[in-house]
C-alpha positions as CSV (number, residue, x, y, z in Angstrom):
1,X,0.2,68.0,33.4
2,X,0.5,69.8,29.7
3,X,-1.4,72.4,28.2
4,X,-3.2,71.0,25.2
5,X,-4.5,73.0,22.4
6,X,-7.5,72.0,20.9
7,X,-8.8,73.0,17.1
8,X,-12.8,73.0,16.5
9,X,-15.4,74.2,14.0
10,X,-17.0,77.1,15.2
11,X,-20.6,75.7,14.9
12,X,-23.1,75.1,17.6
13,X,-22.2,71.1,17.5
14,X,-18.5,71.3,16.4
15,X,-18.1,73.6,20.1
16,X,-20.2,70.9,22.3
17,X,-18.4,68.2,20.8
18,X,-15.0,70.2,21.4
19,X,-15.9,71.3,24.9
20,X,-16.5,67.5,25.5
21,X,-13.5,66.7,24.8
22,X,-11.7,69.4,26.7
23,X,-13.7,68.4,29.9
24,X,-12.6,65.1,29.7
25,X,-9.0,65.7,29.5
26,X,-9.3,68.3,32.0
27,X,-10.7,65.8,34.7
28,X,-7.1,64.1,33.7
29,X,-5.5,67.2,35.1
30,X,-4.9,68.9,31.7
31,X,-4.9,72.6,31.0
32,X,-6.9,73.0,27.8
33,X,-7.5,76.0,25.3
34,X,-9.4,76.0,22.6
35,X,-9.2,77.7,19.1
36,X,-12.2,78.0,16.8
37,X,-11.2,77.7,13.2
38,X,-13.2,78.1,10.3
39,X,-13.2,75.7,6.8
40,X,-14.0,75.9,3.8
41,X,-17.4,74.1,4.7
42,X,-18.6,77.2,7.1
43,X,-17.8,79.5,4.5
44,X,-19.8,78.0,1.8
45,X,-23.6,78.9,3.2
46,X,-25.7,79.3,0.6
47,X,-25.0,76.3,-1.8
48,X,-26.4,73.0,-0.8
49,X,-23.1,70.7,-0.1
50,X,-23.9,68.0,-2.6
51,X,-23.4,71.1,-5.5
52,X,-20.0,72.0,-3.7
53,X,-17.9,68.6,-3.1
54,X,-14.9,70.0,-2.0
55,X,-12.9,67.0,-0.3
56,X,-12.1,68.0,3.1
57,X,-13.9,70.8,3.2
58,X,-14.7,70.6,7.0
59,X,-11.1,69.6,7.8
60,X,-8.6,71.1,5.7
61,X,-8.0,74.3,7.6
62,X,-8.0,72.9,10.9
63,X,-5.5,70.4,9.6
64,X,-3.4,73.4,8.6
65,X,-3.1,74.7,12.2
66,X,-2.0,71.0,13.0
67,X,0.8,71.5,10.6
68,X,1.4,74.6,11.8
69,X,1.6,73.9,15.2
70,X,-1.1,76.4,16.2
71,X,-3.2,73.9,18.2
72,X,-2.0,70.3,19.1
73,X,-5.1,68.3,18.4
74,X,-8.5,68.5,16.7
75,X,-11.8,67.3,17.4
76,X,-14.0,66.2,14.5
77,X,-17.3,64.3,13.4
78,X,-15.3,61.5,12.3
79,X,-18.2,61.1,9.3
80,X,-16.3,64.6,8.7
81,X,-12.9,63.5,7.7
82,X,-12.1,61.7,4.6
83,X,-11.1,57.8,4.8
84,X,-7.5,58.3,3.7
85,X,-5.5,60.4,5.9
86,X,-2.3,61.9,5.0
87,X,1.4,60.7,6.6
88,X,1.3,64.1,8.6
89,X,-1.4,62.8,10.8
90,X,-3.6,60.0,12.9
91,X,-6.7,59.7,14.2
92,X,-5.5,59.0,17.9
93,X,-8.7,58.5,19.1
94,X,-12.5,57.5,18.1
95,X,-15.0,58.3,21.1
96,X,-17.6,55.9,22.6
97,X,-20.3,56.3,19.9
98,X,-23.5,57.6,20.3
99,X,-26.4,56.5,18.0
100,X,-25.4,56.6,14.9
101,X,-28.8,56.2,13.3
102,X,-31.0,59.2,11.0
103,X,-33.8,61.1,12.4
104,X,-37.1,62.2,11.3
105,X,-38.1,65.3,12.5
106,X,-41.4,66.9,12.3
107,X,-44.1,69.4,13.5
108,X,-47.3,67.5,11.9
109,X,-46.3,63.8,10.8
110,X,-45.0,60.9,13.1
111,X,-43.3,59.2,10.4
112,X,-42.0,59.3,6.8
113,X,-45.0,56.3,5.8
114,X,-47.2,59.2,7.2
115,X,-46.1,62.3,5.3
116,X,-48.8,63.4,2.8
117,X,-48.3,62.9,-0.8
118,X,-45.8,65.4,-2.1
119,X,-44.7,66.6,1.2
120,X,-41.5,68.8,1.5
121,X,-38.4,67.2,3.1
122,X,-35.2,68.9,4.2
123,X,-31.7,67.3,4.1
124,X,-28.5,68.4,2.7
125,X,-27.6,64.5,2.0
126,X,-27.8,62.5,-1.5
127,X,-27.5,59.7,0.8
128,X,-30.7,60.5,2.7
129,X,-32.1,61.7,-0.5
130,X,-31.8,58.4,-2.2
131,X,-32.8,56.3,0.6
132,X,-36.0,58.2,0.5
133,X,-37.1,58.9,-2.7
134,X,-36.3,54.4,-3.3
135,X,-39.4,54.1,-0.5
136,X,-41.5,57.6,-1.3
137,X,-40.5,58.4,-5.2
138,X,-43.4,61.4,-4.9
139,X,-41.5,63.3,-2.3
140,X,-39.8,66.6,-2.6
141,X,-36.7,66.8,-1.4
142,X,-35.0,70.2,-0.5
143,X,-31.8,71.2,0.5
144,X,-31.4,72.5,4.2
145,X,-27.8,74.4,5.3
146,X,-27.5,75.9,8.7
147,X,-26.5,74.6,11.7
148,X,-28.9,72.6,14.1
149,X,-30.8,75.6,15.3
150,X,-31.6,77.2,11.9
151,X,-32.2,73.9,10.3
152,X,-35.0,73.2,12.9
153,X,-36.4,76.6,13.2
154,X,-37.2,76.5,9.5
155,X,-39.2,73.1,10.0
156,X,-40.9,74.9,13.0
157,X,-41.9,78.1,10.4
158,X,-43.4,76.0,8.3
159,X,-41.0,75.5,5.1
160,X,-40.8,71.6,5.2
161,X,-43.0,69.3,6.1
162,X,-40.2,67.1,7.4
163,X,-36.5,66.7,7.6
164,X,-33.6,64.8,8.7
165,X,-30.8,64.4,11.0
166,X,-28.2,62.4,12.9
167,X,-29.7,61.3,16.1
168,X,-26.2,62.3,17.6
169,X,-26.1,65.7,16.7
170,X,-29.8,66.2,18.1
171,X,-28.8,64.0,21.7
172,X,-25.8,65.8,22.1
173,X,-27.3,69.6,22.2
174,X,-30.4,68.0,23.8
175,X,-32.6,69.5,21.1
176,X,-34.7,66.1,20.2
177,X,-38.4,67.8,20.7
178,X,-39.1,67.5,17.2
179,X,-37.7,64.1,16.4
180,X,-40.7,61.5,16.0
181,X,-39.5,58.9,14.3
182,X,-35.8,57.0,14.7
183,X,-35.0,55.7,11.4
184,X,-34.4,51.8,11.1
185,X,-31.1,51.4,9.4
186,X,-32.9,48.9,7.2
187,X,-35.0,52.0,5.6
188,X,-31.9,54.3,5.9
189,X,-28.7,53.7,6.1
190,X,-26.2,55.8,8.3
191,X,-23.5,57.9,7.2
192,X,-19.8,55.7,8.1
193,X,-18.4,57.3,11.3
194,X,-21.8,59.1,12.5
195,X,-22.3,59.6,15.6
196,X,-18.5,59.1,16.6
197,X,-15.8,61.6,17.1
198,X,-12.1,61.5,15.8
199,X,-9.0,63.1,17.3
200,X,-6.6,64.1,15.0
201,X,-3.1,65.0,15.9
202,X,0.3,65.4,14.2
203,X,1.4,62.1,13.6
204,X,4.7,62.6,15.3
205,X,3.3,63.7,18.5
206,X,3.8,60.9,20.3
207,X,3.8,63.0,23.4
208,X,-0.1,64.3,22.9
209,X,-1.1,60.6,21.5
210,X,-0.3,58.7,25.0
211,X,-2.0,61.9,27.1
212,X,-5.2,61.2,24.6
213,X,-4.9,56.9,24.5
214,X,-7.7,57.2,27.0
215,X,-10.5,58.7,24.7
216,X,-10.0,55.7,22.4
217,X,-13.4,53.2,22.7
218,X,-12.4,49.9,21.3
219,X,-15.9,49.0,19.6
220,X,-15.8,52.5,18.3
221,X,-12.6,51.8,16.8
222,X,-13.8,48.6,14.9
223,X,-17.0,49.5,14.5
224,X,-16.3,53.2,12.0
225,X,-12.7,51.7,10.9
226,X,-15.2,49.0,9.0
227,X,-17.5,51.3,7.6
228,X,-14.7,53.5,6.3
229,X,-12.6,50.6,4.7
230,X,-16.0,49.8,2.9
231,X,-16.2,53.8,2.2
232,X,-12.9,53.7,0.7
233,X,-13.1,50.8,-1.7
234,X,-15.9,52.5,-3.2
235,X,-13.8,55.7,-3.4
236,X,-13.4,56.9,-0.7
237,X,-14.8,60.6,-0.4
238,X,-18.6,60.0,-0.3
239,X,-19.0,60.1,-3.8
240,X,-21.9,58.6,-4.2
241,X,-24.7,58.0,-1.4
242,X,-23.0,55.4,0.3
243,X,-24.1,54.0,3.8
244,X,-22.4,52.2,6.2
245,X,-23.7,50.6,9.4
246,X,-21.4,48.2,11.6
247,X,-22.1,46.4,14.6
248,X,-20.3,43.7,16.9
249,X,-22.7,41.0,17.8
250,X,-21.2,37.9,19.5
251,X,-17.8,38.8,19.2
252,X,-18.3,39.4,15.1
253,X,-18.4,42.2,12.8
254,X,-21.9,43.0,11.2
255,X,-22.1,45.4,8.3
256,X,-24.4,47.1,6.6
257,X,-23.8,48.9,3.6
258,X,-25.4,50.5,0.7
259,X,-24.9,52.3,-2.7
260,X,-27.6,53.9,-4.3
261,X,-28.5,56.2,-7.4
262,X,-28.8,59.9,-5.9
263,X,-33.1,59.8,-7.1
264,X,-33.1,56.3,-5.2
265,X,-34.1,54.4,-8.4
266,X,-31.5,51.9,-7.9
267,X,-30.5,50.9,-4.5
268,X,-28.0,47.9,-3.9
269,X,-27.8,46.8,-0.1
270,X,-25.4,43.9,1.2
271,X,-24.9,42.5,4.7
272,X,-22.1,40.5,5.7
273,X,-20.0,39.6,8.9
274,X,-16.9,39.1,9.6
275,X,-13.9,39.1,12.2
276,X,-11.3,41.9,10.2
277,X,-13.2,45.3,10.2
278,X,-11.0,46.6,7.6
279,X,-11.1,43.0,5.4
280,X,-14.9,42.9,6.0
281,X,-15.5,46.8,4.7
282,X,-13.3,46.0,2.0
283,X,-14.7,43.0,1.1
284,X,-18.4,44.2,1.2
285,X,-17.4,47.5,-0.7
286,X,-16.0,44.9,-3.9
287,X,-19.3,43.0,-3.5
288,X,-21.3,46.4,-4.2
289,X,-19.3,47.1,-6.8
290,X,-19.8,43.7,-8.6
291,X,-23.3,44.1,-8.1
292,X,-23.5,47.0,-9.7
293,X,-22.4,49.8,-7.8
294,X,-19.6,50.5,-10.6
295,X,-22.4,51.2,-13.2
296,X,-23.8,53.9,-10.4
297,X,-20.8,55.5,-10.0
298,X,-20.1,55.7,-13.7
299,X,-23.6,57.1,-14.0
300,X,-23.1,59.9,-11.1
301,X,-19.8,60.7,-12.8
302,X,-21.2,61.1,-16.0
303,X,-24.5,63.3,-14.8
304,X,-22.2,65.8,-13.2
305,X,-23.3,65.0,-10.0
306,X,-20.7,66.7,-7.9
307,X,-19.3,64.8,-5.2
308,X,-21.7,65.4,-2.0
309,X,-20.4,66.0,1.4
310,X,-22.4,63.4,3.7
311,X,-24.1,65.4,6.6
């Protein structure tokens, strides 16, 4: 069997979900290195992501050593990498999802209903932002960087009363102590592609796409190409909070979606379902925009909102 070179973030979750990947592939009898890379994304620490907004910023580099031929495929959060890929590559494969749902996490309070007035939240998201300041206008939201260790040992010190996080993230590195509350996707709408992983290779690899064919899960496939045709018609790099959360049921599509004003004080939701995951996202996406979600854009664009990376 072939040696395959794998490119990863260097975080805590970015080398689980890489070394994942390598033990699968070696249980096919591959050899397997791995290169840690570092993006634009790791470099920036000290500015919340929502103020930085650089497209890509979690993928370009690694996609660089694609090009270059310095690693043959690359393992990202798929919520990570922006809905329109260029010619130069594919995203081979989408991994079996795990739950793609928000967390809250917290020390003193089961629940966002039960967080005292004013409390402090953490999240690096508008998205999350949005969702909860629409149901809890009197919270204060803060931004949190770090990777999953710092963000959590700065709720366990005592400098927010709460914050949140991808249920995936926390399952994977087994870290879910703190989690007390699994967010309803009514009440908060995922991030489209969380909790999923996408290969990326060279698009003319055809020789490291049929070694990889066998990490592809079909309703992951479906499921995250829906949400990120819905992503796209609405512009496609997480411009605005945008949430996307489908589902097959009974052989359909289900989608979720949502647009919302960064300080939550207009949220548009839409359900719909469908049998074309990339007709139904589209399709849904227009619908928002009719609605309304044009006007938000406009406004975001015009407030100098910079465009958020969705965490």
């Amino acid at each position: 069997m072939g040696r395959l070179r794998i490119g990863s973030r260097g975080s805590q979750l970015a080398l689980w979900q890489a070394n994942h990947i390598s033990d699968l592939l070696r249980a096919q009898g591959h050899s397997v290195e791995l290169e840690i890379i570092k993006t634009t994304g790791d470099k920036i620490t000290d500015v919340a992501l929502a103020k930085v907004g650089t497209k890509g910023m979690f993928t370009k580099e690694i996609e660089e050593a694609l090009v270059e031929n310095r690693v043959d495929l690359a393992v990202h959060s798929l919520k990570d990498l922006p809905t329109e890929v260029a010619d130069d590559f594919e995203i081979a494969a989408i991994t079996t999802r795990e739950n793609p749902r928000d967390v809250f996490c917290s020390v003193k309070f089961g629940s966002i209903e039960a967080l005292p007035q004013s409390a402090s939240v953490g999240t690096t998201s508008l998205r999350r932002q949005a969702q909860l300041m629409a149901i809890r206008p009197d919270l204060r939201i803060y931004p949190l960087r770090g990777n999953v260790d710092t963000r959590l040992r700065k709720l366990e010190a005592g400098e927010y009363d709460a914050i949140i996080l991808a249920a995936a993230g926390l399952s994977r590195l087994g870290k879910t102590q703190l989690v007390r509350q699994v967010i309803p996707v009514e009440v908060m709408t995922p991030a489209a592609g969380q909790g999923a992983l996408g290969i990326e290779i060279r698009s003319s690899d055809a020789a490291t796409r049929r070694l990889i064919t066998f990490l592809d899960d079909a309703a992951a496939r479906i499921t995250t190409t829906c949400e990120r045709a819905l992503l796209n018609r609405l512009g496609g790099g997480c411009q605005v909070p945008i949430g996307a959360f489908a589902q097959v049921q009974n052989g359909r599509i289900r989608l979720d979606a949502l647009v919302a004003h960064p300080e939550g004080t207009k949220v548009l939701r839409e359900t719909r379902e469908g049998d074309d995951p990339v007709r139904l996202g589209d399709e849904v996406g227009e619908t928002l925009l009719r609605r309304g979600g044009d006007a938000i854009l406009e406004e975001v664009y015009g407030s100098g909102f910079a465009v958020p990376q969705q965490p």
